[in-house]
DSSP file (Angstrom, degrees, kcal/mol; ACC not computed):
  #  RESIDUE AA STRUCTURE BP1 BP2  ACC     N-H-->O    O-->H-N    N-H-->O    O-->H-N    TCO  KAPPA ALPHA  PHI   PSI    X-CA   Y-CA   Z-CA
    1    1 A X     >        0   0    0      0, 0.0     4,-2.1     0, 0.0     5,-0.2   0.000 360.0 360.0 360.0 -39.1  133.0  186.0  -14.2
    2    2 A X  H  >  +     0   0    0      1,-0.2     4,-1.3     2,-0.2     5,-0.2   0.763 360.0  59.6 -65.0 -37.8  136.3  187.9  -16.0
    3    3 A X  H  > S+     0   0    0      1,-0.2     4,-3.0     2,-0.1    -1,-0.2   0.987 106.8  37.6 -73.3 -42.7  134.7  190.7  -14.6
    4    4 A X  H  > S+     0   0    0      1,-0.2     4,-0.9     2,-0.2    -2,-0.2   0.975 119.1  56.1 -47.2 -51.4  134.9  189.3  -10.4
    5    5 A X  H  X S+     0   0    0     -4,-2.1     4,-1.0     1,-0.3    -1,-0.2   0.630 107.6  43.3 -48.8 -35.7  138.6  187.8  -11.4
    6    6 A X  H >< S+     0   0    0     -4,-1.3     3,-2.3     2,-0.2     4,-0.5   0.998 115.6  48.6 -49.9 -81.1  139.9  191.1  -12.6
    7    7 A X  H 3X S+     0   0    0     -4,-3.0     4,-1.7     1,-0.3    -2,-0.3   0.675 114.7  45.7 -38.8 -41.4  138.3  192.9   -9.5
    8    8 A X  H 3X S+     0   0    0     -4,-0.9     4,-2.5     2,-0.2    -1,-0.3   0.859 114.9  45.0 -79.1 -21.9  139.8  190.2   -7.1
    9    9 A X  H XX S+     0   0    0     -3,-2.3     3,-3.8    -4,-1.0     4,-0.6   0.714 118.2  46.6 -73.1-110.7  143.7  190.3   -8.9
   10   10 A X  H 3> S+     0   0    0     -4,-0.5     4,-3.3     1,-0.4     5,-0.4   0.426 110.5  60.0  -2.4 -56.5  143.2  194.3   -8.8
   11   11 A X  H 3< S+     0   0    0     -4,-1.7    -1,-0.4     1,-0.3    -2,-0.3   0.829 112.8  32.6 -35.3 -56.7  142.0  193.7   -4.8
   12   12 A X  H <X S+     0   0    0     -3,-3.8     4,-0.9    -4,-2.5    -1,-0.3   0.469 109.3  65.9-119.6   1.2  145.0  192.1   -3.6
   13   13 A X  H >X S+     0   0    0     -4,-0.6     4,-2.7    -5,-0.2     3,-0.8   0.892 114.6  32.3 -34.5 -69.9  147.3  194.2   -5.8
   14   14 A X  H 3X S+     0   0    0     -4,-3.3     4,-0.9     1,-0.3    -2,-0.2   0.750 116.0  60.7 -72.4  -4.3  146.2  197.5   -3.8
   15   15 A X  H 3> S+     0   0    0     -5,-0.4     4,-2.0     2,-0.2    -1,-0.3   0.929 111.2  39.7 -83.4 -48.4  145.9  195.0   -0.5
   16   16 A X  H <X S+     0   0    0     -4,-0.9     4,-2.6    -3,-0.8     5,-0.2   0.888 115.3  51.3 -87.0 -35.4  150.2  194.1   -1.0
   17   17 A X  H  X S+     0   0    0     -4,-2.7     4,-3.4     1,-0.2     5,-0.4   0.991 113.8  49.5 -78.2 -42.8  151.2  197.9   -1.9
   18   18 A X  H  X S+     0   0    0     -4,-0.9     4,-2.6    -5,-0.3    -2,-0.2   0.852 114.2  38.9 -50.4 -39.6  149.1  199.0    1.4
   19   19 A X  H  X S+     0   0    0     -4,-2.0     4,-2.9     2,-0.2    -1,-0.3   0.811 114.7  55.3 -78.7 -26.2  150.5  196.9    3.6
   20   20 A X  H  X S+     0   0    0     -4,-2.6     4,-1.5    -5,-0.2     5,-0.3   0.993 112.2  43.3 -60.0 -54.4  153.9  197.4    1.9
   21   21 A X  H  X>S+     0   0    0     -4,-3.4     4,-3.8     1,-0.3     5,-0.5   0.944 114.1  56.8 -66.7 -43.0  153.7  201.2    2.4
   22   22 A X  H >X5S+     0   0    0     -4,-2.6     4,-3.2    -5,-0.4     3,-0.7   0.953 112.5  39.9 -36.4 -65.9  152.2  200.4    6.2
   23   23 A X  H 3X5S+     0   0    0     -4,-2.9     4,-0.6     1,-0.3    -2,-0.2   0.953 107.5  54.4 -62.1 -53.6  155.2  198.5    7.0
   24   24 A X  H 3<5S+     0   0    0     -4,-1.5     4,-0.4    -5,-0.3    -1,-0.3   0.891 117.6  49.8 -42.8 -38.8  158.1  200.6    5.4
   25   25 A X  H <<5S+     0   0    0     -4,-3.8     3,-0.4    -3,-0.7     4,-0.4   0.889 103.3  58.8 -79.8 -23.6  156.1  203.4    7.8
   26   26 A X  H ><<S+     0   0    0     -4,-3.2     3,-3.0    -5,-0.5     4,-0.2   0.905  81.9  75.0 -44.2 -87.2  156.1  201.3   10.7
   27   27 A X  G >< S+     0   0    0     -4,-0.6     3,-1.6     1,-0.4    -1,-0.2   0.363 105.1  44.9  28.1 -70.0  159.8  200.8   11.1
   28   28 A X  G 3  S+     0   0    0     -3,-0.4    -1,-0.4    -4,-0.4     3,-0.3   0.582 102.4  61.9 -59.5 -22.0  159.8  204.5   12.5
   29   29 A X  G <  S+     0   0    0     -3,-3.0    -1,-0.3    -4,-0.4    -2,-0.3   0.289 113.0  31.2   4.3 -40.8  157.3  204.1   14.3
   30   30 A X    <   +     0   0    0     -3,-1.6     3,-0.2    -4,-0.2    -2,-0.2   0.025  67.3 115.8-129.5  26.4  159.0  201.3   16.6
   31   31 A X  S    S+     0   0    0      1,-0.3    28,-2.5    -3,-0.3    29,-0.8   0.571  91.7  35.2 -68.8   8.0  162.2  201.9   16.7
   32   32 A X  E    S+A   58   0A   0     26,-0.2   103,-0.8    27,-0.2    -1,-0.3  -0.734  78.2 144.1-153.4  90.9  161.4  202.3   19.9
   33   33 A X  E     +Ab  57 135A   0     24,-0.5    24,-3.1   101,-0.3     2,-0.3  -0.695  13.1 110.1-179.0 145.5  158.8  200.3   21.4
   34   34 A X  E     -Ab  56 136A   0    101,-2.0   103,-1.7    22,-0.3     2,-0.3  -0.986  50.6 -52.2 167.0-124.9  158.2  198.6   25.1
   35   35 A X  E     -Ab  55 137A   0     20,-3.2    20,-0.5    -2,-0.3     2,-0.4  -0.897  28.3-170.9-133.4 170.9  156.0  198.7   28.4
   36   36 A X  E     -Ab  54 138A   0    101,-3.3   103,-1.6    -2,-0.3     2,-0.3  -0.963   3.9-165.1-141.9 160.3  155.0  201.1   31.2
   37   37 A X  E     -A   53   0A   0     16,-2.7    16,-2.0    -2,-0.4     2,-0.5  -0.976  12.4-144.6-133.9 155.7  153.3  200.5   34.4
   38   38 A X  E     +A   52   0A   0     -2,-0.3     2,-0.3    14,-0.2    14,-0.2  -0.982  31.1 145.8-117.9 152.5  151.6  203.3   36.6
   39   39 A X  E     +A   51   0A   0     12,-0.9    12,-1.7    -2,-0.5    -2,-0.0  -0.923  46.4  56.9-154.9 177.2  151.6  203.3   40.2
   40   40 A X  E     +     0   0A   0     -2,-0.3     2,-1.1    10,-0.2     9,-0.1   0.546  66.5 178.7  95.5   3.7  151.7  205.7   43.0
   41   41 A X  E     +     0   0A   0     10,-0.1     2,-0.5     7,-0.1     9,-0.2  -0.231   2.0 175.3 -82.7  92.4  148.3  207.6   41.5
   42   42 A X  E     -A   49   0A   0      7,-2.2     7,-4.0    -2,-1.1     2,-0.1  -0.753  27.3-127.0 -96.3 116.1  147.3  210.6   44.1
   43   43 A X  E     +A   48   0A   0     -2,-0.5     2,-0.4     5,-0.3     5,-0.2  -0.383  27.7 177.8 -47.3 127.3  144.2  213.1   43.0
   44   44 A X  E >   -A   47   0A   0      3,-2.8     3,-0.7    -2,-0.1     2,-0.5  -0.926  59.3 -62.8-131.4 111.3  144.9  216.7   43.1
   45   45 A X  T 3  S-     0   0    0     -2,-0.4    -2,-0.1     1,-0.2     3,-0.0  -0.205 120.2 -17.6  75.0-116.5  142.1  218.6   42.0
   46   46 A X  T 3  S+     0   0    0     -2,-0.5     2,-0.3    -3,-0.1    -1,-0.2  -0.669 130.7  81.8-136.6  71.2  141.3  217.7   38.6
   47   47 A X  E <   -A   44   0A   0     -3,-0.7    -3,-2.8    56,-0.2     2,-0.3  -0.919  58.9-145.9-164.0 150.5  145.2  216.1   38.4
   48   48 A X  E     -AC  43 102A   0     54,-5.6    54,-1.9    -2,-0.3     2,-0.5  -0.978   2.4-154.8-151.6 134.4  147.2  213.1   39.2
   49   49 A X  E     +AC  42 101A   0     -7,-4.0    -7,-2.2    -2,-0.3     2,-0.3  -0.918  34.1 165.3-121.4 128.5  150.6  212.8   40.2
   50   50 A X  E     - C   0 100A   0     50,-3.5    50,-3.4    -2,-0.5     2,-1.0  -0.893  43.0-118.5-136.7 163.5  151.7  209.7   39.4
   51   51 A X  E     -AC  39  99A   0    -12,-1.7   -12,-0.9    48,-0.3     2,-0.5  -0.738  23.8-170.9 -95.3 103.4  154.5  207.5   39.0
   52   52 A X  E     -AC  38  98A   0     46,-1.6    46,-1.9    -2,-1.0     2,-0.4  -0.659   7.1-173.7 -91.6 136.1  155.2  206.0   35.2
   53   53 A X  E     -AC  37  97A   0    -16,-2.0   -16,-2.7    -2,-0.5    44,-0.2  -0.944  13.3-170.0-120.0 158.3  158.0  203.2   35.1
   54   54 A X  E     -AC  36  96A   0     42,-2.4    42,-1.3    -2,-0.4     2,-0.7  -0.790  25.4-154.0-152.7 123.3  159.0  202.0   31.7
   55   55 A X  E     -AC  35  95A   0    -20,-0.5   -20,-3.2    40,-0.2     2,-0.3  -0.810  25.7-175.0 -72.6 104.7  160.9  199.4   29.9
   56   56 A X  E     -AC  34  94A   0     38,-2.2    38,-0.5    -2,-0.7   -22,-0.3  -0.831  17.7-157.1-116.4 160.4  162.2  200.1   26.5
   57   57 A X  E     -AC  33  93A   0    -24,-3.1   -24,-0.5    -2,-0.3     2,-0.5  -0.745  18.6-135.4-109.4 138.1  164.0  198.5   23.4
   58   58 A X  E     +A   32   0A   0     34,-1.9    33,-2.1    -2,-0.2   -26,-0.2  -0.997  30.9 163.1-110.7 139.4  165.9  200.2   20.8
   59   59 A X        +     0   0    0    -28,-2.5   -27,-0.2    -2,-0.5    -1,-0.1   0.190  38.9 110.4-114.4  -5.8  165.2  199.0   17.8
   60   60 A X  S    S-     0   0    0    -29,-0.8   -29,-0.1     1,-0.2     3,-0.1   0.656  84.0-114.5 -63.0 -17.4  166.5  201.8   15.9
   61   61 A X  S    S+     0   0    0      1,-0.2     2,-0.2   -30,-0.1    -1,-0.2   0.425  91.0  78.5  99.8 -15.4  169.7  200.2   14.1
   62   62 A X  S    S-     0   0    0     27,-0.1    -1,-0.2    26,-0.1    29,-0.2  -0.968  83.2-115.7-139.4 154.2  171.8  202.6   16.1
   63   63 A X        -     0   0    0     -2,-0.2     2,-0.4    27,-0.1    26,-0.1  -0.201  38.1-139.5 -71.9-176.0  173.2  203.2   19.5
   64   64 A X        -     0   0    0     -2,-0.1    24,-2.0     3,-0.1     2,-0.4  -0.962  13.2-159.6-151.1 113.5  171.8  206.2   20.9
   65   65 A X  E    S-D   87   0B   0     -2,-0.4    58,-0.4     1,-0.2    22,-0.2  -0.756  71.7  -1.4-102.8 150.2  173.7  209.1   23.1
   66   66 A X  E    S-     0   0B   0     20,-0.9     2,-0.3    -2,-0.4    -1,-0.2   0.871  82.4-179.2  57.9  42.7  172.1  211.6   25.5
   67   67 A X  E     -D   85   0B   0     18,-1.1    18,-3.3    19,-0.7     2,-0.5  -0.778  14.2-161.8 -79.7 139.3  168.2  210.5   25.1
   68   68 A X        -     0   0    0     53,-1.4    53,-0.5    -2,-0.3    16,-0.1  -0.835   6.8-150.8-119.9 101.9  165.7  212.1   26.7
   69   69 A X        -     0   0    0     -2,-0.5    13,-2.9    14,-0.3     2,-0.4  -0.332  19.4-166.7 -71.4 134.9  162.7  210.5   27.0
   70   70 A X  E     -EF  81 119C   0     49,-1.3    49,-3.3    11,-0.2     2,-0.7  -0.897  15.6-144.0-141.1 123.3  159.7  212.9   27.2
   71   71 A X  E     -EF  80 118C   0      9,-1.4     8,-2.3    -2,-0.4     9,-1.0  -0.990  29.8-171.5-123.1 127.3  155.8  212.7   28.1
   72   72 A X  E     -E   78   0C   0     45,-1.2    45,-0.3    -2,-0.7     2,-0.3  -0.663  28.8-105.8 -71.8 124.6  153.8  214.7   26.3
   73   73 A X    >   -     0   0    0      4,-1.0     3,-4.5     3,-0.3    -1,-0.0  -0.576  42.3-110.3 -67.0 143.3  150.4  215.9   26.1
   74   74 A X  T 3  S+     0   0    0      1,-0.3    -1,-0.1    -2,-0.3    42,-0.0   0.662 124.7  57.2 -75.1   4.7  148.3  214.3   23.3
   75   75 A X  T 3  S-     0   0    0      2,-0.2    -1,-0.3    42,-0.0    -2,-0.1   0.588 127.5-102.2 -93.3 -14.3  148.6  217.8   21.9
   76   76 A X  S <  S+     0   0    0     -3,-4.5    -3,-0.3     1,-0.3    -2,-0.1  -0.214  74.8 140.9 140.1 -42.8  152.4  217.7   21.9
   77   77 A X        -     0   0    0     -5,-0.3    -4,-1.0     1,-0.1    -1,-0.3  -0.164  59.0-104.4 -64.8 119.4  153.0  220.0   25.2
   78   78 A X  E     -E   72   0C   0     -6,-0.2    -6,-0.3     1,-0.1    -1,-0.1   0.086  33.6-177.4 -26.9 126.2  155.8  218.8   27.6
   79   79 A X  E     -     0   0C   0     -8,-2.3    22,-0.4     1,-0.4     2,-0.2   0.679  61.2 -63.0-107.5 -32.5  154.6  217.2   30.5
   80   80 A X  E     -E   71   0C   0     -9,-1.0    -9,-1.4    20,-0.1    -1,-0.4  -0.925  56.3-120.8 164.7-167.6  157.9  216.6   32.3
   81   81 A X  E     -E   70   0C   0     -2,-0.2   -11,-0.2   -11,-0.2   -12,-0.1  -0.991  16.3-111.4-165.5 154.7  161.0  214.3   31.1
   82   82 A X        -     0   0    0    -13,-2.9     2,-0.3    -2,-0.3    -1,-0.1   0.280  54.1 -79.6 -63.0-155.5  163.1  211.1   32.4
   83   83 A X        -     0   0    0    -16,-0.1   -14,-0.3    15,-0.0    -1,-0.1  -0.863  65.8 -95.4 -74.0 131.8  166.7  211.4   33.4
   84   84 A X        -     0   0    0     -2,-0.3     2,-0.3   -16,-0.1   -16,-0.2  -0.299  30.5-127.7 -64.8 144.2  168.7  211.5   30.1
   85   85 A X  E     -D   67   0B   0    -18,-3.3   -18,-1.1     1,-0.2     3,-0.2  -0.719  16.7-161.7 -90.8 131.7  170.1  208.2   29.0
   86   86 A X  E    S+     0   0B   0     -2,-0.3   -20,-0.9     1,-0.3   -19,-0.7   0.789  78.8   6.7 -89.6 -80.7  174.0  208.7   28.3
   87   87 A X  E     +D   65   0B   0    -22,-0.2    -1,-0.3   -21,-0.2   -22,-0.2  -0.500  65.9 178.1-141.5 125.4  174.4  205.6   26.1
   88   88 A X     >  -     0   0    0    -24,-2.0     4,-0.6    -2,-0.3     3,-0.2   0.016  24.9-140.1-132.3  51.6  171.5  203.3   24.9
   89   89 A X  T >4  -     0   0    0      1,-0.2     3,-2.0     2,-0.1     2,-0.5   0.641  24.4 -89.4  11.5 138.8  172.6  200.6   22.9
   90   90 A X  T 34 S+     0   0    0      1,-0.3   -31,-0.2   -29,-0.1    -1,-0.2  -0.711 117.2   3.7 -74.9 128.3  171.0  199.0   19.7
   91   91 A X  T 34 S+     0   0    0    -33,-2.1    -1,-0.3    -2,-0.5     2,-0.2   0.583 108.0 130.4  80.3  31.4  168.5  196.2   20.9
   92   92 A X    <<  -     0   0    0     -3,-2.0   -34,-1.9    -4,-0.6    -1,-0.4  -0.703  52.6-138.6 -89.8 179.4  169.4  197.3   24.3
   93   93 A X  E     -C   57   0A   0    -36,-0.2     2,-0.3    -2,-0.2   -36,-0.2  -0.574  11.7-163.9 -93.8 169.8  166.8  198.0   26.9
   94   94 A X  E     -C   56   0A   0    -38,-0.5   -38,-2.2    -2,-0.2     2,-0.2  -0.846   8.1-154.3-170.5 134.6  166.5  201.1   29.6
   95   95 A X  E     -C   55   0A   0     -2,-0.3   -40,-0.2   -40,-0.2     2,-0.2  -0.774  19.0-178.1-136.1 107.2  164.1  201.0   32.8
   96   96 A X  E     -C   54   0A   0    -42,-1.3   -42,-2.4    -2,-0.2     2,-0.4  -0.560  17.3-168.7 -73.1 150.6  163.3  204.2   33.7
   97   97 A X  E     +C   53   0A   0     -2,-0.2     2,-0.2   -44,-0.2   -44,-0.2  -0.995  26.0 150.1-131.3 140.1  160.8  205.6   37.1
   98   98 A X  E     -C   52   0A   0    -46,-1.9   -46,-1.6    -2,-0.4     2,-0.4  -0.714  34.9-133.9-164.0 118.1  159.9  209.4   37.0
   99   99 A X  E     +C   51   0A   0    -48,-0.2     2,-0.3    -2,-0.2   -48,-0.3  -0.562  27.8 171.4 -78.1 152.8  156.7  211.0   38.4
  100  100 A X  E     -C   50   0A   0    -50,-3.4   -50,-3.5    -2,-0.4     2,-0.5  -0.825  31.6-111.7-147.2-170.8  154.7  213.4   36.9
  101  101 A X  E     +C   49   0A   0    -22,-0.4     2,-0.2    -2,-0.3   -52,-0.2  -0.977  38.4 158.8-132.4 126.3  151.7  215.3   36.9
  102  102 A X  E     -C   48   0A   0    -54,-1.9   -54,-5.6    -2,-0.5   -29,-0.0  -0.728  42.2 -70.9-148.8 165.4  148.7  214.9   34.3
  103  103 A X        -     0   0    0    -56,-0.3   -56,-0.2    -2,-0.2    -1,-0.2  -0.101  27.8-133.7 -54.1 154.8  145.1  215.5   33.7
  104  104 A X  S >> S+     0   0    0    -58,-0.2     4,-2.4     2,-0.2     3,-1.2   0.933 119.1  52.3 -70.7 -57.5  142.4  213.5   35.5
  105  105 A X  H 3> S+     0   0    0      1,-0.4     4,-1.6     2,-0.3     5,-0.2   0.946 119.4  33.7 -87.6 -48.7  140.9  213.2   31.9
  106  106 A X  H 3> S+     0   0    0      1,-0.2     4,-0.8     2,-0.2    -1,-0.4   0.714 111.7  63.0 -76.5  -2.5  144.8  211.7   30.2
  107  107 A X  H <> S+     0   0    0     -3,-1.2     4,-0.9    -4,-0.2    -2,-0.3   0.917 114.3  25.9 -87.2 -61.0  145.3  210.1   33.4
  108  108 A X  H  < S+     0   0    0     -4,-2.4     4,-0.4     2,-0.2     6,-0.2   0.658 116.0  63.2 -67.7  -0.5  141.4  207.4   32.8
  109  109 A X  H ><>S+     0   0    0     -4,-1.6     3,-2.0     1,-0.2     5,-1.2   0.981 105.9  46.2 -85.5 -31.5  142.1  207.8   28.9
  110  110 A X  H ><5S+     0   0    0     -4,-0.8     3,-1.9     1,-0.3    -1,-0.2   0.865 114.0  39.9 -12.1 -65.9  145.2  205.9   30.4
  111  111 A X  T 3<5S+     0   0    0     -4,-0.9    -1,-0.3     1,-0.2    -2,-0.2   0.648 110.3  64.8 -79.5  -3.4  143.2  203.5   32.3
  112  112 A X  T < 5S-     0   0    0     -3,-2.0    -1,-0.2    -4,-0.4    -2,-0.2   0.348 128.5 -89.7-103.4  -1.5  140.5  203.5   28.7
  113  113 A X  T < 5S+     0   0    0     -3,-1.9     2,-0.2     1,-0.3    -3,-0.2   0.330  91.1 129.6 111.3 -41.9  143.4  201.8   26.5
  114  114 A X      < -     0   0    0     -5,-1.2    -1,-0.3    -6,-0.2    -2,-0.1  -0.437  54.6-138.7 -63.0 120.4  145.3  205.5   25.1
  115  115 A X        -     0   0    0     -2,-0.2    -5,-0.1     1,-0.1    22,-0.0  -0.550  29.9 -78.7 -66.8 158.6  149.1  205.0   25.9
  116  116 A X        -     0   0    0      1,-0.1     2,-0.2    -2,-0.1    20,-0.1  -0.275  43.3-111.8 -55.3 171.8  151.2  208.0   27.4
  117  117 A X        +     0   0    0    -45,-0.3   -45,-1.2    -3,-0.1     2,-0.3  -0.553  54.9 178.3-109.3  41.1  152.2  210.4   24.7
  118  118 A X  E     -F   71   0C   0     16,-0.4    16,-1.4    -2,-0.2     2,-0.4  -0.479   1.5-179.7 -77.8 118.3  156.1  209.0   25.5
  119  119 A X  E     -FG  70 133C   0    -49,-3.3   -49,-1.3    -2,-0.3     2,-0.6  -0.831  21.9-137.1-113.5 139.2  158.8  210.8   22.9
  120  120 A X  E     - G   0 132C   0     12,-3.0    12,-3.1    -2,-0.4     2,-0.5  -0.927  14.7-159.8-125.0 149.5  162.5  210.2   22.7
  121  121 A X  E     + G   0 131C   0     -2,-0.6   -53,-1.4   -53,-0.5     2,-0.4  -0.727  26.4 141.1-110.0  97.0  164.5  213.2   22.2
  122  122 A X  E     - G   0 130C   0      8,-2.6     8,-2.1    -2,-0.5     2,-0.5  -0.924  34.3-131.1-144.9 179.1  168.3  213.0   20.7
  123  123 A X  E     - G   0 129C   0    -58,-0.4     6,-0.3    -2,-0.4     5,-0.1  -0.836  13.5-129.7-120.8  95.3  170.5  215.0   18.4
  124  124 A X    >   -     0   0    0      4,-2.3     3,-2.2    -2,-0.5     4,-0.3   0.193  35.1 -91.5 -61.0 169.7  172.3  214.2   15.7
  125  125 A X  T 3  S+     0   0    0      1,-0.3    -1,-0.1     2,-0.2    -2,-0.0   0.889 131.8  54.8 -33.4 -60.4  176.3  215.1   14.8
  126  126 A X  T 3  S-     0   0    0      1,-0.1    -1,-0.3     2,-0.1    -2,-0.1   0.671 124.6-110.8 -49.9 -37.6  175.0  217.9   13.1
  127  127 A X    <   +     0   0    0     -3,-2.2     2,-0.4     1,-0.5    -2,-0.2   0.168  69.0 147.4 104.5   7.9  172.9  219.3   16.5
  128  128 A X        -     0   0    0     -4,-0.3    -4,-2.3    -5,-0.1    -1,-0.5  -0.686  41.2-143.4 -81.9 145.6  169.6  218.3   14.6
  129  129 A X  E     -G  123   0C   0     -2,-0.4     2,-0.3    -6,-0.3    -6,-0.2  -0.496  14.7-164.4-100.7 161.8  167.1  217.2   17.2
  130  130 A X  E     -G  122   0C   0     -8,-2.1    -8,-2.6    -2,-0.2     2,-0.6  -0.919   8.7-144.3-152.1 132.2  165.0  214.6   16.4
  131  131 A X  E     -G  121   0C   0     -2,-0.3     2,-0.5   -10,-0.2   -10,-0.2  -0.743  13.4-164.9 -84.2 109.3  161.6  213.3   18.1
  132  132 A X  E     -G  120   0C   0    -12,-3.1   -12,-3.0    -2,-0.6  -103,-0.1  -0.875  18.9-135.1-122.8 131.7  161.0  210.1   18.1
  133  133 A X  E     -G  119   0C   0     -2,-0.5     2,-0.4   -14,-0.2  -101,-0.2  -0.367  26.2-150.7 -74.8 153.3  157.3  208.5   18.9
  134  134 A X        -     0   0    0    -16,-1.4     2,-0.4  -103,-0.1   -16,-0.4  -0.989  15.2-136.4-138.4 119.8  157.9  205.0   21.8
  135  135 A X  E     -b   33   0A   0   -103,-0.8  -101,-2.0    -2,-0.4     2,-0.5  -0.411  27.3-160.8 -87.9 139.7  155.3  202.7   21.2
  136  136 A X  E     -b   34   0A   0     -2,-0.4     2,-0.3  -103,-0.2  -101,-0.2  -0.924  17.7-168.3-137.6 132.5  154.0  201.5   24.9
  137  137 A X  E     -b   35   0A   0   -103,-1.7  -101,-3.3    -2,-0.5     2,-0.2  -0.932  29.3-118.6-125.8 146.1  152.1  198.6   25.9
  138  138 A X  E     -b   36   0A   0     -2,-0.3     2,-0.3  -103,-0.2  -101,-0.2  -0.572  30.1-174.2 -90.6 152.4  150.4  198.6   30.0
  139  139 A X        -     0   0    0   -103,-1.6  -101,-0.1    -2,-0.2  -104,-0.0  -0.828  35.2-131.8-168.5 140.5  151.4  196.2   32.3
  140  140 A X  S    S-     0   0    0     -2,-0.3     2,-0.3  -103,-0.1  -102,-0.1   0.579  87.9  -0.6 -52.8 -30.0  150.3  195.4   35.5
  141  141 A X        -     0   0    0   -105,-0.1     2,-0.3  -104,-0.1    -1,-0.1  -0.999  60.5-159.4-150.4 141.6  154.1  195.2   37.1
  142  142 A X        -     0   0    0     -2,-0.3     2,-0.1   -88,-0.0    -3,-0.0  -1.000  27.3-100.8-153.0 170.7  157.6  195.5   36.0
  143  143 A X              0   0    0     -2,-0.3    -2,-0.0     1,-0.1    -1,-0.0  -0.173 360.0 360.0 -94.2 149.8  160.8  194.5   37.1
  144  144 A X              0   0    0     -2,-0.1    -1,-0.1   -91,-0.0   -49,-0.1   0.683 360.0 360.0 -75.1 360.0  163.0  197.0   38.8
């Protein structure tokens, strides 16, 4: 019986440091965070040029100058980019529209549940860039 009690204490010990270390990684992870819609979606081949809109939050703790929001391939490779945002406020929002041109195959993993591969792109004082993952949820419509 000492023996379960142990095991269970020891159980939600390593249960509270995992989730601590989850959350403390999260944070970066959403600073950046909102929705996308697709629309517009025309077959080329084995391609589709489509139209992404998106609504985003910074969450980051900071305003944010010149970001350039960036879709990516789920290997990294530049797909295309927004119009850069001169000034983006902390806990403001941005709605960007930009078409681009993707894979048939990232275009259904889209439809399958996979978000776009959406990065923002800024620079610090110093001129270090820094890449930032934007955590994207679908929705059927957004507001213009």
């Amino acid at each position: 019986m000492k023996s379960l009690c142990l095991s269970q204490a020891v159980l939600r010990v390593s249960l509270v440091l995992v989730l601590s270390a989850i959350s403390a990684a999260a944070k970066n992870g959403r600073d950046f965070a909102g929705f996308y819609t697709i629309s517009n979606a025309v077959e080329q081949g084995d391609q589709m040029v489509v139209t992404l809109r998106v609504q985003l939050h910074n969450n980051s703790d900071a305003d944010v100058k010149q970001a350039v929001l960036t879709l990516r391939q789920p290997v990294g490779a530049p797909l295309g980019a927004f119009q850069p945002v001169k000034l983006w406020r902390n806990h403001g929002e941005v709605r960007l529209t930009q078409q681009f041109v993707v894979s048939k195959h990232e275009f259904e993993n889209w439809h399958k549940g996979s978000q776009p591969h959406l990065m923002v792109v800024t620079h610090d004082e110093s001129g270090q860039r820094h890449d930032r993952f934007v955590q994207l949820s679908s929705r059927p419509a957004l507001p213009r």
